[in-house]
N, C-alpha and C positions, 0 to 999 in steps of 0.2 A: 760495243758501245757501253754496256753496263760497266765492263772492266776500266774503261775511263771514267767514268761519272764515278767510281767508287776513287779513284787515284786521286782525282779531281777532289772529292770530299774528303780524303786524307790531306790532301797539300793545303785545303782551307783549316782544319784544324790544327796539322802544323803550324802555319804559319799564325792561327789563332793564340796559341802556344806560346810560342816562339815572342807573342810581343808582351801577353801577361808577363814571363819573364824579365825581358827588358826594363816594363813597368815596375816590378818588384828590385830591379838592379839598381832604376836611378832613386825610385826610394828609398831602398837599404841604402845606399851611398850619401842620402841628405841627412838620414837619420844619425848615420855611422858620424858626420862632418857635426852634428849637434852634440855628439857624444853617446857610449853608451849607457843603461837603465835599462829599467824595467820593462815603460812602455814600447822601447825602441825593439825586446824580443817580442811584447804582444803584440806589435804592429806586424810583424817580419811574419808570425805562426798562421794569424788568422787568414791573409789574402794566401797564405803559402798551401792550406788546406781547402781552401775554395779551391785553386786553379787546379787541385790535382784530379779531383773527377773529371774534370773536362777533356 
């Protein structure tokens, strides 16, 4: 039972993962269509540094 509930709490953080990237994909790709700058790497770094401890 434990060895599920822990499998169980991996496949939530995957797939918790899995959609901050998404997230990060379709806004690098609005940003990338506005052109690039400055702001467009500060925008990309900061949530890119968040998602990684999680």
């Amino acid at each position: 039972m434990r060895y599920t509930k822990v499998m169980s709490l991996q496949d939530v953080r995957t797939r918790e993962v899995r959609t901050s990237r998404d997230v990060l994909e379709v806004e690098c790709s609005r940003l990338s269509m506005l052109g690039p700058s400055s702001h467009f790497l500060e925008g990309f770094e900061k949530p890119r540094v968040e998602v990684e401890p999680r």
